[in-house]
C-alpha positions in Angstrom: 16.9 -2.7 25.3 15.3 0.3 24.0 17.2 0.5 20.8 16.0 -3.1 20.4 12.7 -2.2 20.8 13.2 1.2 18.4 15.2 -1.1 15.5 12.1 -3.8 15.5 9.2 -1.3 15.6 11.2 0.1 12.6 11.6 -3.0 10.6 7.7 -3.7 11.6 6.9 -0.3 10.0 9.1 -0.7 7.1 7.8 -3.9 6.2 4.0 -2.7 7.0 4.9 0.2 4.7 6.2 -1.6 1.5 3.5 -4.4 1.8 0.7 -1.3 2.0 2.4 0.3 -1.0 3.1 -2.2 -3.3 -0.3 -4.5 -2.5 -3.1 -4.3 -4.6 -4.6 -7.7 -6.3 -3.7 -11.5 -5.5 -4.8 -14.0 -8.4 -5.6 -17.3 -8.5 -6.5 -20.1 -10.8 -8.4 -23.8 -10.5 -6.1 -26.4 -12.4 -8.7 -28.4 -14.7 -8.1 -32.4 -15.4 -4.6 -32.9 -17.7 -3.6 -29.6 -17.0 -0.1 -28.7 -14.9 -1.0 -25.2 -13.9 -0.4 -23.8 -10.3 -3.2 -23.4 -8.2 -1.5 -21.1 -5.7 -2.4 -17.4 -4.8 -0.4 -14.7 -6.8 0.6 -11.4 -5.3 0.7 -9.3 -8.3 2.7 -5.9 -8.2 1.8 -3.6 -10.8 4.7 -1.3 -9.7 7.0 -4.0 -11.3 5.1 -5.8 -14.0 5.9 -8.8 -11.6 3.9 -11.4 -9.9 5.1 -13.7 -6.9 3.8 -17.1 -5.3 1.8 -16.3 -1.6 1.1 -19.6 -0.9 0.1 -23.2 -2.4 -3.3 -23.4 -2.3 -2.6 -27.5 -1.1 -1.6 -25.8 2.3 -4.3 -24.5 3.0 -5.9 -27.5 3.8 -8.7 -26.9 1.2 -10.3 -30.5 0.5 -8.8 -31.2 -3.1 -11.5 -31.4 -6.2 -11.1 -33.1 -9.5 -9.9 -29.7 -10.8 -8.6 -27.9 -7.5 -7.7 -24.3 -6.7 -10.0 -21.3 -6.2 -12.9 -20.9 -8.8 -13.2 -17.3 -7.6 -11.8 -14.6 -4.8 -12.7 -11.6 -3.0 -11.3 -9.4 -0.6 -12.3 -7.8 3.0 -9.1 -5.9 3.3 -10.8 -3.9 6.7 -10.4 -7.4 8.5 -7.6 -8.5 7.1 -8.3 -11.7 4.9 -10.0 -12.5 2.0 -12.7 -14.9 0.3 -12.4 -18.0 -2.1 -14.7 -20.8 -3.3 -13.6 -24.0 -4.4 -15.2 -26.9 -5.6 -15.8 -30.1 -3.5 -17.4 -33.4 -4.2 -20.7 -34.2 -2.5 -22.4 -37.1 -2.5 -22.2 -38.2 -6.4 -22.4 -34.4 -7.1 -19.9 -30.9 -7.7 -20.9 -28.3 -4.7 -18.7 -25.0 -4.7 -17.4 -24.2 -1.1 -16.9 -20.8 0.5 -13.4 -20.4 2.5 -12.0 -17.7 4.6 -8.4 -16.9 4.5 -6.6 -15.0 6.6 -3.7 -12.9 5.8 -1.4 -14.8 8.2 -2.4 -18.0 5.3 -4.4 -19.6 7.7 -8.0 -21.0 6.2 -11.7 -22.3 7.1 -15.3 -22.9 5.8 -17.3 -19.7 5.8 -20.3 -21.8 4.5 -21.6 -24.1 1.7 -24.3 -21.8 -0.7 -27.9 -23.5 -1.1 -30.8 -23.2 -2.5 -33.8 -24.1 -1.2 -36.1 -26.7 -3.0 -39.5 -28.1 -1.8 -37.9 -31.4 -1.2 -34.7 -30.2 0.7 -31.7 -28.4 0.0 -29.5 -28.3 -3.4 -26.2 -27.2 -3.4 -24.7 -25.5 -5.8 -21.4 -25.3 -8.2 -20.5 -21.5 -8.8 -18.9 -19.5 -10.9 -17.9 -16.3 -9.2 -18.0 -14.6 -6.0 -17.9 -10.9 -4.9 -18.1 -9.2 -1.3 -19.4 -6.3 -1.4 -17.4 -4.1 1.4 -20.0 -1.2 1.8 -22.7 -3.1 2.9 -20.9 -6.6 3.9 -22.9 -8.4 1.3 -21.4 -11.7 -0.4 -22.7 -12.2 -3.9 -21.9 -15.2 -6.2 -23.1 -16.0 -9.4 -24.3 -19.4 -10.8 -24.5 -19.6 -15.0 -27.3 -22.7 -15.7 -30.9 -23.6 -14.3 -31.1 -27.1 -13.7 -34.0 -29.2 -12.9 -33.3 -31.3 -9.5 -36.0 -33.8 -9.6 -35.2 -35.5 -6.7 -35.8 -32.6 -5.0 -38.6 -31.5 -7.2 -37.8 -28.1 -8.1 -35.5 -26.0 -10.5 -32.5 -24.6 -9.2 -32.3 -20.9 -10.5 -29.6 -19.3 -12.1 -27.9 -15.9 -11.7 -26.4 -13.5 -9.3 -27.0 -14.2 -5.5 -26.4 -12.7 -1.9 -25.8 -15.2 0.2 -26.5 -15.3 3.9 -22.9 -16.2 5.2 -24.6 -17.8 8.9 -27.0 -19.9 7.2 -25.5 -20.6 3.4 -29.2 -19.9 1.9 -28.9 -18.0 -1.4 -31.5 -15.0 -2.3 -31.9 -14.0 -5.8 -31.2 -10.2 -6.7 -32.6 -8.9 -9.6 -30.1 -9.9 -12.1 -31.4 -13.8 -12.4 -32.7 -15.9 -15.3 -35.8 -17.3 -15.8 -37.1 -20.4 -13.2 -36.1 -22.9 -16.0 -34.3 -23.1 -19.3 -31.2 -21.4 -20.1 -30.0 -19.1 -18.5 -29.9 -16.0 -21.2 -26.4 -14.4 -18.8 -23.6 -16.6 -18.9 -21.0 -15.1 -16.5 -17.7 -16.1 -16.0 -16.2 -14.3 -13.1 -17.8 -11.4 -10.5 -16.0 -8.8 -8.5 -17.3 -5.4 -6.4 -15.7 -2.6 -6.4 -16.2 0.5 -3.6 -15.1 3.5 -5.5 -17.5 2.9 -8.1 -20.1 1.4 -5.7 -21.2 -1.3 -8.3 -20.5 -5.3 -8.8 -18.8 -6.6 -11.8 -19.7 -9.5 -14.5 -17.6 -10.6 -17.3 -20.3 -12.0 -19.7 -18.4 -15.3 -21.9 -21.9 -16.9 -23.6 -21.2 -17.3 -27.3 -23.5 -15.3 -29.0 -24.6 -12.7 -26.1 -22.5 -9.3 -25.9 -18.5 -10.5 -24.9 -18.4 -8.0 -22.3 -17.9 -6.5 -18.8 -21.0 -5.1 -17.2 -21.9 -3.5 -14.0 -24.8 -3.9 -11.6 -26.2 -1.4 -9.0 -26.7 -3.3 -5.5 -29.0 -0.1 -4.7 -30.9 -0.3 -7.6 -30.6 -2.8 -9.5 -29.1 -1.2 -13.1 -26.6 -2.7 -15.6 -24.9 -0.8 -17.6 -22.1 -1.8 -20.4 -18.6 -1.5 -19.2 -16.1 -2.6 -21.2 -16.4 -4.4 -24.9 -14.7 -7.2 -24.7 -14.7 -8.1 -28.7 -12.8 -5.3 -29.4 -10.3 -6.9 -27.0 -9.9 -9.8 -29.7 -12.2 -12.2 -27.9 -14.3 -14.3 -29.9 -15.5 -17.1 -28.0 -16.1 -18.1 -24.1 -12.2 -17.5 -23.0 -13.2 -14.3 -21.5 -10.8 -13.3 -18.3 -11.4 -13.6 -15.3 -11.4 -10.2 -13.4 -11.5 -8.2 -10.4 -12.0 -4.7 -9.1 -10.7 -2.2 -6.6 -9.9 1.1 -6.4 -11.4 2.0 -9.2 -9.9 0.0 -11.3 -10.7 -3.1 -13.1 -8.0 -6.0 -13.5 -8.3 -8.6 -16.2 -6.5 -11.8 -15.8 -4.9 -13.5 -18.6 -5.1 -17.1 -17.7 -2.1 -18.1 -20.2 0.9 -17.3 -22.5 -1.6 -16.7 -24.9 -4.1 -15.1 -23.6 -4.4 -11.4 -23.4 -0.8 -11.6 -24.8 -0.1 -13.0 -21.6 -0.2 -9.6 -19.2 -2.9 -9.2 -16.2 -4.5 -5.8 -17.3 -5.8 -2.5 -15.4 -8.3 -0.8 -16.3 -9.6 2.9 -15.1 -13.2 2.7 -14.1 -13.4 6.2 -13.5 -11.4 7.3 -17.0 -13.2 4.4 -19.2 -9.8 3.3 -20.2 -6.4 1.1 -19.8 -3.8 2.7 -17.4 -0.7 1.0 -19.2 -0.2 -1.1 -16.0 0.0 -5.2 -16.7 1.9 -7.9 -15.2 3.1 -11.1 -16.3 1.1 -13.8 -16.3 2.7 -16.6 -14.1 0.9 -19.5 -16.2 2.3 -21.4 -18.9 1.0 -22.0 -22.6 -2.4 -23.2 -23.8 -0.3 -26.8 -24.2 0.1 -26.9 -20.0 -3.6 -28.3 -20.6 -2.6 -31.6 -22.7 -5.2 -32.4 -24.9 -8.1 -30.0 -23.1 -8.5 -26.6 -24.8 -10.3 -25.6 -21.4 -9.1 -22.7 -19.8 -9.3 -22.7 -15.9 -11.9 -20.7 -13.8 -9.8 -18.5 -11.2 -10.3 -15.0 -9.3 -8.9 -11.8 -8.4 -9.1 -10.0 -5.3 -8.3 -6.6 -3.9 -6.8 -6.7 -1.2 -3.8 -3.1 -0.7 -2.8 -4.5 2.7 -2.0 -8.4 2.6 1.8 -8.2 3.2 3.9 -9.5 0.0 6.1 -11.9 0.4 9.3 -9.6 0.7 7.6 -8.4 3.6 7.3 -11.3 5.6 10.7 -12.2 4.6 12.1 -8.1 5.9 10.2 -9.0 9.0 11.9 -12.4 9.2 15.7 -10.8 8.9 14.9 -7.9 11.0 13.6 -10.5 13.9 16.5 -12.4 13.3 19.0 -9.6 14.0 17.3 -8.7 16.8 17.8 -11.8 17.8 21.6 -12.2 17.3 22.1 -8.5 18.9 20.1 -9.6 21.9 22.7 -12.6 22.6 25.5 -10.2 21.6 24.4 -7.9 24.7 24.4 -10.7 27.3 
């Protein structure tokens, strides 16, 4: 019995081990209307150049939109799960939904972001989320003002904390103006500890194509990464996420940052030479829409990979077949 004991606290290690090692960023996309794309949650291992399927985002139990998947992720590796919203329809309108996820797969509503308007609440479609892991603060970022008359009020745009008991949304600094356009159009949102700073990926066609940062002490931005010199020239800019210093850039497509996930140094100002394989198909997976998806990346260095789970499954099954062996 006690080499039983010894050979599956060894395979528990061993599997612990490589997932801690090899873990770093999972990925996900939304799959827009006529598109075939998968909406499930990538482990990507930058060891490898190689990324592998966690889970379809259908088990979750997530209800399913008109273009379903996660719009956005973030991790909370210290208690082992991680963040995504997903878009829901609400009575005749698009609200973005905030899930918790567990590293076992297992999911539920965290809460549904607001804003509050003199005639009542409005919900909100969003376009990025971030948890900040210092501080425990959940950010997310929503691109247009728009005017709610039924509710007589503007609903603001820009970056947010949200209050995760109640849903209400507070605006931080970095918010456009209480109508019109919003002049930061922002495709995806990420924190990073390391650095201490949240991430935007700014996508508005004739703004700065760009990753900036923004100080939750303070409130500074400060330019990042150029994303022009990248080659993009128009509102396909990636999707990202950050971790450990680095930055990671998702290419959405075959075709899109010649179809690698990128990392980038945040502490160097430059590429490490890491990238991975983008899992999704050609531009043409989207029929006749030239829309490319919304999605997220998360870090998360201790969600188990899926070799993991399956080492843990074979060294449990062994220690099955030797336990009947022994009686």
């Amino acid at each position: 019995m006690r080499i039983q004991i010894r050979f599956l606290v060894t395979v528990a290690a061993l599997a612990t081990l490589a997932g801690q090692v090899q873990a770093q960023f999972i990925s996900a996309i939304n799959r827009p209307a006529l598109s075939a794309y998968n909406t499930g949650v990538f482990f990507n291992d930058f060891g490898t150049g190689t990324s592998s399927l966690l889970g379809s985002f259908e088990s979750l139990g997530i209800p399913l939109a008109g273009a379903p998947g996660f719009r956005g992720l973030a991790g909370d590796d210290a208690n082992g799960r991680y963040f995504g919203i997903s878009d829901q329809q609400v009575a005749g309108t698009t609200a973005t939904n905030l899930y918790r996820v567990n590293y076992d797969g297992s999911a539920s509503l965290l809460t549904q972001p607001y804003q509050a308007l003199p005639g009542g609440n409005a919900l909100m479609q969003l376009n990025g989320v971030a948890y900040d892991t210092t501080r425990g603060d959940m950010y997310v970022f929503r691109n247009q003002a728009q005017n709610v008359a039924a509710l007589g009020g503007w609903i603001q745009g820009g970056l947010f904390r949200v209050n995760l008991s109640t849903g209400l949304m507070s605006a931080t600094t970095l918010v456009g103006p209480p109508q019109g356009t919003n002049p930061i159009n922002v495709r995806s949102i990420a924190y990073d500890a390391v650095t201490d700073r949240i991430y935007l990926a700014q996508s508005r066609v004739g703004t700065p194509l760009e990753v900036f940062s923004w100080d939750p002490m303070t409130g500074a931005t400060a330019s990042v990464l150029n994303l022009t010199t990248l080659g993009f020239t128009d509102s396909r800019a990636p999707i990202i996420g950050a971790g450990g210093g680095n930055l990671v850039l998702l290419s959405q497509a075959e075709g899109h940052l010649g179809g690698f996930h990128r990392k980038f140094n945040l502490l160097t100002g430059s590429f490490t030479g890491d990238t991975v394989a983008t899992p999704y198909g050609p531009y043409s997976f989207f029929a006749t829409s030239p829309v490319i998806p919304a999605g997220g990346v998360a870090y998360v260095p201790s969600i188990p990979e899926p070799t993991t789970w399956l080492l843990l499954a074979m060294g449990l099954g062994v220690l099955g077949w030797r336990t009947r062996l022994g009686k």
